[in-house]
KOLBAKE-986604 format. One record per residue: residue in one letter; x, y negated, z of N, C-alpha, C, O, CB in turn. Coordinates in pm, whole numbers, padded with zeros to 5 digits, always signed. Glycine has a CB too. Layout:
N
AXYZXYZXYZXYZXYZ;...
% end
This chain:
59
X+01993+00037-02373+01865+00004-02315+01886-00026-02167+01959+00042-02094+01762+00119-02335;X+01828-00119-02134+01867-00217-01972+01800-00054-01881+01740+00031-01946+01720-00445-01932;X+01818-00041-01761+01813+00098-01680+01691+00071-01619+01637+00171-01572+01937+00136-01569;X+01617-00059-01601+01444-00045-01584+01379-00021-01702+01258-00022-01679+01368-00175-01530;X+01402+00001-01823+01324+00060-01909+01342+00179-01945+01378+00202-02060+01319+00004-01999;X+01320+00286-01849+01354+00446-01836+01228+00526-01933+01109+00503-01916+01345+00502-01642;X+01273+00607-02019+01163+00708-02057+01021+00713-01945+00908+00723-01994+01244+00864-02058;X+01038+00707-01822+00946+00814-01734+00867+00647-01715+00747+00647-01688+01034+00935-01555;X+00931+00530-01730+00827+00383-01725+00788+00344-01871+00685+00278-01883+00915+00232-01652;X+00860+00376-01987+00785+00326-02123+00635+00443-02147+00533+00424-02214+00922+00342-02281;X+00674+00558-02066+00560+00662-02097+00416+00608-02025+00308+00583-02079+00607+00824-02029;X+00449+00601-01913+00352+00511-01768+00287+00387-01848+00169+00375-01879+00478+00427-01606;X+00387+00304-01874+00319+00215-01941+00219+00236-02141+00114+00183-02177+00448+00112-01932;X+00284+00303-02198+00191+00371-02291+00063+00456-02245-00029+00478-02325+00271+00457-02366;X+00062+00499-02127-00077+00582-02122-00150+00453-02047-00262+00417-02081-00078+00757-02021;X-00088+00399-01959-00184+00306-01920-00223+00160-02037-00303+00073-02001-00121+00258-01774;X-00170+00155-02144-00230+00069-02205-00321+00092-02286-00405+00012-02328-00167+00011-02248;X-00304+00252-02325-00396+00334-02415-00494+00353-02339-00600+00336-02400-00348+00463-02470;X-00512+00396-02177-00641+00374-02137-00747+00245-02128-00868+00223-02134-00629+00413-02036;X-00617+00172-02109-00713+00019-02115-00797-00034-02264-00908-00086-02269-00592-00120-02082;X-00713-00006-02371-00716+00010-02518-00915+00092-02516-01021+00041-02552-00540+00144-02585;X-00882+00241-02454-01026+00338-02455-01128+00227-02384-01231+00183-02435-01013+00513-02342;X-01082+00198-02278-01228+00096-02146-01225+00008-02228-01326+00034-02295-01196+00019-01950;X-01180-00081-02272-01201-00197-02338-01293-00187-02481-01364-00284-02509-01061-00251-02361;X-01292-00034-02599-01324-00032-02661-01459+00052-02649-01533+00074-02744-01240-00025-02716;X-01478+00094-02522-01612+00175-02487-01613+00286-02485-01714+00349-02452-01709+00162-02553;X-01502+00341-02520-01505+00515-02524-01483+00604-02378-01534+00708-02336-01367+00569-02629;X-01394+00519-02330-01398+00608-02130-01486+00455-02086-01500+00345-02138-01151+00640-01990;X-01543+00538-01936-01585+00485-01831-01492+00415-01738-01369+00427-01733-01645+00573-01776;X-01552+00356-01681-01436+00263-01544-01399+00378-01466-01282+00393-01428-01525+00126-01410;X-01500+00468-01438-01412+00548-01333-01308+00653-01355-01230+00726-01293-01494+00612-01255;X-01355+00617-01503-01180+00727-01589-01032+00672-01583-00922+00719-01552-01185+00739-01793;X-01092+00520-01639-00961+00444-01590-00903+00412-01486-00785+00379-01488-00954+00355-01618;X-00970+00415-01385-00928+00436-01267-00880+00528-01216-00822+00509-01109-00989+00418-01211;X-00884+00653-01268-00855+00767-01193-00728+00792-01307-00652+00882-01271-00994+00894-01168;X-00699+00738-01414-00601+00725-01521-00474+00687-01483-00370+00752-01479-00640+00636-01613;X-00508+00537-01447-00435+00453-01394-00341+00482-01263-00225+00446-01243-00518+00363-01377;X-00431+00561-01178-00391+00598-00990-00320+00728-01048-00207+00749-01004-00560+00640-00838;X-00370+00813-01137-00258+00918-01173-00167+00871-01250-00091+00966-01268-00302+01036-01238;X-00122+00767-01315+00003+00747-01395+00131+00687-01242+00247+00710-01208-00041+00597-01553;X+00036+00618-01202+00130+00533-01133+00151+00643-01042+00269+00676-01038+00084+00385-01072;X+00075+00709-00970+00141+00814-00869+00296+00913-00979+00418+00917-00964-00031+00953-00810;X+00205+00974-01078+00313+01053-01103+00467+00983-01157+00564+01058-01167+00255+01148-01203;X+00477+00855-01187+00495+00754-01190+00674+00745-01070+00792+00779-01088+00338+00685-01152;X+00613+00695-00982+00654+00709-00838+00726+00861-00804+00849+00869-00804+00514+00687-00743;X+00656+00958-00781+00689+01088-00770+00775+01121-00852+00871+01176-00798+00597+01165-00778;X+00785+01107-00994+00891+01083-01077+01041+01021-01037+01148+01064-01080+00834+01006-01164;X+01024+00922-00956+01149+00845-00955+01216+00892-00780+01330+00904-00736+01105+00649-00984;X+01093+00907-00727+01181+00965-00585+01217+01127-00624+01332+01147-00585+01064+00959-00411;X+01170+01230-00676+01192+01268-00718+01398+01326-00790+01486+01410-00772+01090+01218-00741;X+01366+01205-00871+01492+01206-00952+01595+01135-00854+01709+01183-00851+01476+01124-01104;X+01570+01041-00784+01674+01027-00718+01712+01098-00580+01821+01088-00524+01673+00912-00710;X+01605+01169-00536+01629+01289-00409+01711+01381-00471+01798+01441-00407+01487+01377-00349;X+01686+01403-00632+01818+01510-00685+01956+01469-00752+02055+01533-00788+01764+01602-00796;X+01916+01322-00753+02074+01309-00824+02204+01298-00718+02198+01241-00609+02080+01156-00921;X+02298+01349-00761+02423+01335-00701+02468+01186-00697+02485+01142-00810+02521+01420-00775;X+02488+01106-00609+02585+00966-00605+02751+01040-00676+02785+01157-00693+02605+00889-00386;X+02821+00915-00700+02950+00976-00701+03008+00947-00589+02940+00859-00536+03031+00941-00804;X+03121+00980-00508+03183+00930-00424+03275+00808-00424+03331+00774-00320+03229+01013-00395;
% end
């Protein structure tokens, strides 16, 4: 699997299409998806600095 399609971005992208999937079909509000969306992508982000503030480089 190419190294931009990481577990922690196929997940990001499954919740955010499943929310769009809910707004689109009427079951959440806009301001759910919005607040859906700003939490995937934050934790998202935080995820990846995160992982790379802890990984070791090799020398």
């Amino acid at each position: 699997m190419p190294n931009y399609l990481s577990r922690k971005f196929l997940i990001a992208l499954a919740v955010v299409a499943s929310a769009t999937w809910l707004v689109a079909a009427g079951h959440i509000a806009d301001g759910v998806y919005s607040a859906v969306v700003i939490a995937t992508v934050t934790g998202y982000y935080a995820a990846n600095v995160t992982q790379k503030a802890t990984t070791k480089e090799p020398a």
